[in-house]
C-alpha positions as CSV (number, residue, x, y, z in Angstrom):
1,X,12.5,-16.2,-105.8
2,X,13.4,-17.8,-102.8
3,X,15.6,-14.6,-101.4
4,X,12.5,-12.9,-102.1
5,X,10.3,-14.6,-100.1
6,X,12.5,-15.2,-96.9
7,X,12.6,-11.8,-97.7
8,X,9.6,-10.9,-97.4
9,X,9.0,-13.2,-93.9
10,X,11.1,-10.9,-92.6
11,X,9.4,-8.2,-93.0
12,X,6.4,-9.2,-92.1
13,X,8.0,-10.7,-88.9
14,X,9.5,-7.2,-88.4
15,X,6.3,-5.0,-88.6
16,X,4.4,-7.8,-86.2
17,X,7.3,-7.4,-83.2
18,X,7.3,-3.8,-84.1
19,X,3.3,-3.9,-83.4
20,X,3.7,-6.1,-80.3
21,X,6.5,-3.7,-78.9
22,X,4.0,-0.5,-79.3
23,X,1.3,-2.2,-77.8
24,X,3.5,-3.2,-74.7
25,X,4.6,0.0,-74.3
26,X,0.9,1.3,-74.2
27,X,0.2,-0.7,-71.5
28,X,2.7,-0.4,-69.5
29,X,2.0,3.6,-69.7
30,X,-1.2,2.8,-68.4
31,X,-0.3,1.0,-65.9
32,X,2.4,3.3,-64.9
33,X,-0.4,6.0,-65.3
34,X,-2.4,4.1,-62.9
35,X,0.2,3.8,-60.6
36,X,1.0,7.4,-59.9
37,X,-2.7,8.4,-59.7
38,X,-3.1,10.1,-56.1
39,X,-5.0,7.6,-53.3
40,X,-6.9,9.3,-50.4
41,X,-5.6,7.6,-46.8
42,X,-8.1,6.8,-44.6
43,X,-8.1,7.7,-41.4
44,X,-9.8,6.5,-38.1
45,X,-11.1,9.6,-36.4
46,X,-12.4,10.3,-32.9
47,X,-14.1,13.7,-31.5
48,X,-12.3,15.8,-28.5
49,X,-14.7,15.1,-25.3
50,X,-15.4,17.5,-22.2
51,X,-14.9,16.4,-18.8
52,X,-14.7,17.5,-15.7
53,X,-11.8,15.6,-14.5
54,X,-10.5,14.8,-11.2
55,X,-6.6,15.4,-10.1
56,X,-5.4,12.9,-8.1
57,X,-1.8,13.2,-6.3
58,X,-0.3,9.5,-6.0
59,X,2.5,8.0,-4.1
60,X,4.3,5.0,-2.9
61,X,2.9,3.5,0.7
62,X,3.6,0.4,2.4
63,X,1.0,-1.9,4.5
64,X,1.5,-1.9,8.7
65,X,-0.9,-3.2,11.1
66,X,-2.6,-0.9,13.0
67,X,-0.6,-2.5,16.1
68,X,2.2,-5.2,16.2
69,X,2.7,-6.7,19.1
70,X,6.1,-8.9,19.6
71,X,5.4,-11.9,21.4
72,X,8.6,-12.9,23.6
73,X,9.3,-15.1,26.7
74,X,9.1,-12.8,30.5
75,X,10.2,-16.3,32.5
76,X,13.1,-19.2,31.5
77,X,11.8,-22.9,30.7
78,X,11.4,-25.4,28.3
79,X,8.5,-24.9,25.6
80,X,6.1,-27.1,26.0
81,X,3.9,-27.1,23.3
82,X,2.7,-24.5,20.7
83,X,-1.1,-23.4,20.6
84,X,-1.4,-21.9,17.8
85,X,-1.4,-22.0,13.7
86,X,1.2,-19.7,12.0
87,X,-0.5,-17.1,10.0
88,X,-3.6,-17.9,11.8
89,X,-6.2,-15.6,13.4
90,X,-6.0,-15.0,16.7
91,X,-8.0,-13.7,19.4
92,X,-7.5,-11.7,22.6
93,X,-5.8,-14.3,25.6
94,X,-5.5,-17.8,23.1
95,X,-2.4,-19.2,24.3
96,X,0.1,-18.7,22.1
97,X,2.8,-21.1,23.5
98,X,3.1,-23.0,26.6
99,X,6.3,-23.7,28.8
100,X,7.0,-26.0,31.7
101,X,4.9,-24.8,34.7
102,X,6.4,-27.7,37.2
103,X,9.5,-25.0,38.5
104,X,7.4,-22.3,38.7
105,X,4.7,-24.1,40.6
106,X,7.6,-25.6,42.8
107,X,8.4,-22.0,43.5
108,X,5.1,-20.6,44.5
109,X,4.2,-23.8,46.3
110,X,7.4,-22.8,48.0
111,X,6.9,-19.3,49.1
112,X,3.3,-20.2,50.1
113,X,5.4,-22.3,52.4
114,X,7.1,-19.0,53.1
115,X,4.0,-17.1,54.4
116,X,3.0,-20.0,56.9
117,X,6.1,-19.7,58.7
118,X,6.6,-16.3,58.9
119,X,2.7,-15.6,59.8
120,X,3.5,-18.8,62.7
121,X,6.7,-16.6,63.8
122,X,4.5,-13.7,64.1
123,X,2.4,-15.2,65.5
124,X,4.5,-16.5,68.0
125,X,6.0,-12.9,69.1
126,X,3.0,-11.2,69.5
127,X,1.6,-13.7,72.2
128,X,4.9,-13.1,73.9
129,X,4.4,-9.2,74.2
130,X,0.9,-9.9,75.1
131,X,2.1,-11.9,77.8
132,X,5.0,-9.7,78.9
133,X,3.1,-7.0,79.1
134,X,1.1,-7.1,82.4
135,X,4.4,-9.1,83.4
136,X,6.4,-5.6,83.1
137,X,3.7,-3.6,85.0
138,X,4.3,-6.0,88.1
139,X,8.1,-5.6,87.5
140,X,8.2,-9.5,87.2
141,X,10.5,-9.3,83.9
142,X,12.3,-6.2,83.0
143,X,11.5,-3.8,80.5
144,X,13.9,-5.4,77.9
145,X,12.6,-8.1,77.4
146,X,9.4,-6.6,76.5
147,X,11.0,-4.4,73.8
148,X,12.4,-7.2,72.5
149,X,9.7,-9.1,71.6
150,X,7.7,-5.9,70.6
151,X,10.8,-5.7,67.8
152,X,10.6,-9.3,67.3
153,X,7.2,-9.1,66.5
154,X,7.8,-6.1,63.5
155,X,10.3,-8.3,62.0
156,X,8.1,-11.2,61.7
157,X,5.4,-9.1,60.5
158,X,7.9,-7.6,57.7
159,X,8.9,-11.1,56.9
160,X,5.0,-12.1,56.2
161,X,5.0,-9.1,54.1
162,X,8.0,-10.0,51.9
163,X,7.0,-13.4,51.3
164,X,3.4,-12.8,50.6
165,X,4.9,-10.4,47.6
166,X,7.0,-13.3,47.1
167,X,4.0,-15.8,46.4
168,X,2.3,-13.0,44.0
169,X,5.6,-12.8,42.1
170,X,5.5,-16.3,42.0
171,X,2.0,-16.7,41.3
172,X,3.4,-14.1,38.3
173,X,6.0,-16.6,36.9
174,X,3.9,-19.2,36.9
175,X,1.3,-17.2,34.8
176,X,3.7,-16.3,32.3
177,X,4.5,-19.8,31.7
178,X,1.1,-19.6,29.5
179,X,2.2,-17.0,26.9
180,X,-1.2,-15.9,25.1
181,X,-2.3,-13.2,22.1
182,X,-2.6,-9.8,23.7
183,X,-4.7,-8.7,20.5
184,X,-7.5,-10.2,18.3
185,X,-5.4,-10.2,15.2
186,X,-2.8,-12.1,12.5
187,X,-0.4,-14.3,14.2
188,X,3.3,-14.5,12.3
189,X,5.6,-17.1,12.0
190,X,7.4,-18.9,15.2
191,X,10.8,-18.1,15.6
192,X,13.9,-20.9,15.0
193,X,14.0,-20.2,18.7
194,X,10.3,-20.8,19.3
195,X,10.1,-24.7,18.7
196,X,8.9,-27.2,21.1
197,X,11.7,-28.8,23.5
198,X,13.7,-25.4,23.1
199,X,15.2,-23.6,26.0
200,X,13.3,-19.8,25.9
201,X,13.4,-17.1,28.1
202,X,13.7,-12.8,28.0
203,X,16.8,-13.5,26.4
204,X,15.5,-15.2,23.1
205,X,14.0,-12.6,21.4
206,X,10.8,-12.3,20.0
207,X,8.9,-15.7,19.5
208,X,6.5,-14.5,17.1
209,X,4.5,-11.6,16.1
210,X,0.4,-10.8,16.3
211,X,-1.1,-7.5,14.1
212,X,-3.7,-6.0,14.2
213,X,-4.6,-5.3,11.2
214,X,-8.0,-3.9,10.6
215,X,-7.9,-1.2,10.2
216,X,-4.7,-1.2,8.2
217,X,-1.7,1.3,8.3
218,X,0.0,2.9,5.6
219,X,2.7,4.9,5.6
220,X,3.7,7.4,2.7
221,X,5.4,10.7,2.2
222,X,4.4,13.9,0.6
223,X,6.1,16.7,-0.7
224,X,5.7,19.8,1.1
225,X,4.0,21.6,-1.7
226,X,1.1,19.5,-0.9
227,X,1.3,19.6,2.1
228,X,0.9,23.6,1.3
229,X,-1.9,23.1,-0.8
230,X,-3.9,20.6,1.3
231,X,-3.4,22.9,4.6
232,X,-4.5,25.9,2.6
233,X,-8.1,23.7,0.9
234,X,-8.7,22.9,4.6
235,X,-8.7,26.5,5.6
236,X,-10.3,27.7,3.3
237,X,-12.9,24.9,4.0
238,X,-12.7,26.0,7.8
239,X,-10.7,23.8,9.2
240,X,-8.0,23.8,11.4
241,X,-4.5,22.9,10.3
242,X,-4.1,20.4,13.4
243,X,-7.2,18.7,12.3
244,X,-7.0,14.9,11.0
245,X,-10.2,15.4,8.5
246,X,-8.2,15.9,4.9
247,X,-8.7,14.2,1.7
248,X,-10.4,11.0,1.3
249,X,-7.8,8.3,0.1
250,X,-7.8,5.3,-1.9
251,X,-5.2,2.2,-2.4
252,X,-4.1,0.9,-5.9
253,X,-2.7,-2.5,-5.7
254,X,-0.2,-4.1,-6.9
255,X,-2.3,-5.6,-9.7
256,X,-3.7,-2.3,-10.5
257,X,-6.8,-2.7,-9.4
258,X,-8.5,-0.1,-6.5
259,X,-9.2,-1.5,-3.3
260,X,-13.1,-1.4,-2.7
261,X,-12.8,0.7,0.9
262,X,-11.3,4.4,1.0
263,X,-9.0,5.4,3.9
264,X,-8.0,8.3,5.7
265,X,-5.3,10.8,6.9
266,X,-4.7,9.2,10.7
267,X,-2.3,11.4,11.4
268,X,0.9,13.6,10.0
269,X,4.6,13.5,11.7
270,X,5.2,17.0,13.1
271,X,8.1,17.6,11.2
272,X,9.6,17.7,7.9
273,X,12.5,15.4,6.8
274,X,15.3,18.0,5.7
275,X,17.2,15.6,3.6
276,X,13.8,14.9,2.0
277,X,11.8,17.8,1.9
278,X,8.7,15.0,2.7
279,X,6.8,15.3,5.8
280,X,5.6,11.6,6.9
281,X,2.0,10.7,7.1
282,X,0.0,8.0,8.3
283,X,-3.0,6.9,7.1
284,X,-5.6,4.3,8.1
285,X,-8.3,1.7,5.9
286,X,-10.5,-0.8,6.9
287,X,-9.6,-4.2,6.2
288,X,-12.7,-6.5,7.3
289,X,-11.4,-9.2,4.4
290,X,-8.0,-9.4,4.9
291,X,-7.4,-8.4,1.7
292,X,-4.6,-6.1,2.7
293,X,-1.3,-8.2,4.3
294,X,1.2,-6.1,6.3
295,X,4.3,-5.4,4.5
296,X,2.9,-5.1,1.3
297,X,3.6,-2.1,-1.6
298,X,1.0,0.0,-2.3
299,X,0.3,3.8,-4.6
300,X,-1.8,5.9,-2.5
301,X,-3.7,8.7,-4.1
302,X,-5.9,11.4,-3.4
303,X,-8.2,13.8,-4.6
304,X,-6.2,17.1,-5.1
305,X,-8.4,18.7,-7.4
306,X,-11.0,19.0,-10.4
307,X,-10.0,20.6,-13.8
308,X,-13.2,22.0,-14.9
309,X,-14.4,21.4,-18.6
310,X,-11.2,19.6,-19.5
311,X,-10.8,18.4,-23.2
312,X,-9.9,14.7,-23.8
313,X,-8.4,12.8,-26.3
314,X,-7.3,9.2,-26.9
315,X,-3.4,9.1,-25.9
316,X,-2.9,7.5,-29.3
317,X,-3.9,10.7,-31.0
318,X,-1.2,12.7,-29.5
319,X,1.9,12.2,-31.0
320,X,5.4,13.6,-29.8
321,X,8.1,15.2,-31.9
322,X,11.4,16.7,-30.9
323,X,10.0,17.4,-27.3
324,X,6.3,18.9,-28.9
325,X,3.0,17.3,-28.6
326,X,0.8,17.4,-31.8
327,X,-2.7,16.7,-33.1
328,X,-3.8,15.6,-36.8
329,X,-7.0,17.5,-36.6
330,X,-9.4,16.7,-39.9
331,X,-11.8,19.2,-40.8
332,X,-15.0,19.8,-42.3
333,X,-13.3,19.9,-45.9
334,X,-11.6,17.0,-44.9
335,X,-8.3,18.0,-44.8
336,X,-5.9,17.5,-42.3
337,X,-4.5,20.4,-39.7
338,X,-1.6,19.6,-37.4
339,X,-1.5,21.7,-34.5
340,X,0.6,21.7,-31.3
341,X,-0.7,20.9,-28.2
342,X,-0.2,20.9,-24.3
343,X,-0.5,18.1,-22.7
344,X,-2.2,17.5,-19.1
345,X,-3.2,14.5,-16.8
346,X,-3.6,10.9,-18.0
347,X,-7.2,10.2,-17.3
348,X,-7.4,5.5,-17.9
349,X,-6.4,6.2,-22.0
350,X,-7.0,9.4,-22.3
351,X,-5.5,12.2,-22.3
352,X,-6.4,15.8,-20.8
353,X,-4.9,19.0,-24.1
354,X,-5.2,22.2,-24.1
355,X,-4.1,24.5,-27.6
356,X,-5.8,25.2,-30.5
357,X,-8.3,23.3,-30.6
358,X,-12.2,22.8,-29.2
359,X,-14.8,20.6,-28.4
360,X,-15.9,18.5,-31.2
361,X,-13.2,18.9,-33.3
362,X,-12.2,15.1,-34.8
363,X,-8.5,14.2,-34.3
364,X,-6.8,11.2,-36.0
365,X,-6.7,8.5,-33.7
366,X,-5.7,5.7,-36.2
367,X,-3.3,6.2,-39.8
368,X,-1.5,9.3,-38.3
369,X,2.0,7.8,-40.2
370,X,-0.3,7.8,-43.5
371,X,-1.1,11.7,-43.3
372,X,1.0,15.2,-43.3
373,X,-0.5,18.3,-43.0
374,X,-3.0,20.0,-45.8
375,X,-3.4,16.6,-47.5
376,X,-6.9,15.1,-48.3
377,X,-8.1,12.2,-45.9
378,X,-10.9,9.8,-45.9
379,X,-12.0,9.7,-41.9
380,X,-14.0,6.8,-40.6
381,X,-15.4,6.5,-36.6
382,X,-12.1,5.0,-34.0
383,X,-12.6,1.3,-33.8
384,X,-10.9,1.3,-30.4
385,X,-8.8,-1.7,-30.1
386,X,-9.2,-4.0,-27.2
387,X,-6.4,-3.5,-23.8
388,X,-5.7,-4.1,-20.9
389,X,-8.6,-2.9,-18.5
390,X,-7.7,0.8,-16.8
391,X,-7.8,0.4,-12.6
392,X,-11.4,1.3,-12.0
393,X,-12.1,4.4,-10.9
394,X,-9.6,5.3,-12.0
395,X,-8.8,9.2,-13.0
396,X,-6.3,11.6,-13.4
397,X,-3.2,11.5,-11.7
398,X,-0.9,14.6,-11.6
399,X,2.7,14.2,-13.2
400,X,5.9,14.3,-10.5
């Protein structure tokens, strides 16, 4: 009786593990049913725009002062003092620096010295031929001695000259003693040379500089395509080729931001670089702040054209693939189409395309790894993402 009833445990044990297995194995083909049923991605979707867009050309530039002036030394002394701030503004005749007058007075105190004696001299002579005149009529002295103080005379007379053009020279050196600003403008740094108790002179080198800088310089250089293309607008506009009037520029600075005043073509160097194939031009801002320091790196861009009813997408919604640019386009059906593209300008984040598609049409701008092409898609409005802020006014800029 007892084999029967372990027996019979068994069995019972059996049917309830056989129970629990079959009910495991129902849920877990659920679940695997579950699993594999097919989820719809969704998508963040934004609609193609139309815009007229503006082309800009942009290039490198660099900062100049509309003039530089080199400040150096025209006489030999001792500096003196220094009247002036480094990096300062300066204005038209401050002194700049100051070197020991005391020789240079000396010198014109000297040839004012110079002039009295030689004027006396004359002076002297020309009382003699007055007297020997009359003299020579009676035959009271001869002829000779006549002419020689008629010659003596000239020479003093030539002497006064000299040293009177001696006194303004010296007068001269004494002035440039005082060296001052020939400009309203920036002053630079001194030189090593240019410190007080130094020995300076012509031979010293430059003891500062002073710019002018508004307006403001820049220099760049352009291709001669566009060179073309901007002589051939202005024609066409009426205007001659020699004329300055071209178009208006602007500066982007080095921390991408546009600098509030636009420029203008000054002028163009009359010849192209061969190694190059660039022709140099000049052009010219205002610079009433200061904002704009000599020197410095700018991009320099300018109007070239406007692409009529451009369409324009966020960057993010074009992707690239083996060299091909492509849009997920979702349609009314909400399926998705992947079409090829052309791409144009960058216009801040966008992006100028031209292919099959139109105005309207929504492109995914968000989930484009999610999706492939003919599959089923759940779009919801672009939640554009916060970024760094685009250069304002800033537009298209044509590619190299």
């Amino acid at each position: 009786m007892k084999i029967l009833k372990n027996h019979r445990t068994t069995t019972a044990h059996a049917v309830n593990l056989i129970g629990l297995l079959g009910l495991a194995v129902a849920i877990s083909g659920c679940e695997k049913k579950e699993a594999t049923a097919p989820t719809i991605p969704t998508v963040e979707v934004v609609s193609i725009e139309q815009k007229d867009v503006p082309i800009y050309q942009t290039v490198v530039g660099t900062l100049q002062g509309d003039v530089d002036a080199s400040i150096s030394a025209q006489v030999t002394g001792y500096l003196l003092n220094r009247g002036y701030t480094e990096g300062s503004t300066v204005t038209n005749g401050q002194v700049l620096f100051q070197i020991d007058p005391a020789p240079f007075q000396a010198e014109l105190d000297k040839a004012k010295s110079d002039v009295t004696q030689a004027q006396a001299t004359q002076e002297k002579y020309a009382l003699m031929v007055q007297r020997y005149t009359p003299l020579v009529a009676t035959e009271a002295i001869s002829k000779q001695e006549l002419d020689d103080a008629s010659q003596n005379e000239k020479a003093a007379a030539a002497k006064v000259e000299a040293t009177r053009a001696a006194v303004e020279q010296a007068k001269l050196n004494l002035d440039f003693t005082t060296i001052r600003s020939p400009l309203n403008g920036i002053s630079g740094l001194a030189s090593l040379q240019a410190q007080v108790g130094n020995l300076v002179g012509p031979s010293t080198g430059v003891l500062t500089t002073v710019s002018k800088i508004d307006p403001m310089r820049v220099y760049f250089s352009v291709s001669q395509r566009m060179i073309e293309e901007v002589l051939g607008r202005m024609l066409a506009e009426g205007k001659t080729p020699d004329s300055t009037e071209g178009p208006e520029l602007e500066l982007v600075l080095a921390s991408g931001s546009v600098y509030p005043s636009k420029g203008r073509i000054r002028f163009r160097n009359n010849q192209l670089d061969v190694k190059t194939g660039t022709v140099r031009v000049v052009g010219e801002f205002p610079n009433p702040k200061m904002m704009l320091v000599p020197g410095m790196f700018v991009s320099v861009r300018a109007l070239v054209k406007t692409d009529k009813g451009a369409l324009l997408v966020p960057q993010r919604a074009v992707t690239e693939m083996q060299g091909k640019y492509l849009v997920a386009v979702v349609g009314s059906d909400n399926k998705v189409s992947i079409r090829p593209v052309t791409t144009g300008e960058r216009v801040g984040p966008d992006w100028v395309i031209t292919g099959e598609v139109k105005v309207g049409d929504h492109v995914v701008a968000e989930g484009v790894q999610k999706i492939r092409d003919g599959v089923e898609v759940k779009p919801v409005p672009f939640a554009e993402k916060p970024a760094a802020a685009a250069p304002s006014g800033a537009e298209a800029e044509k590619k190299p």
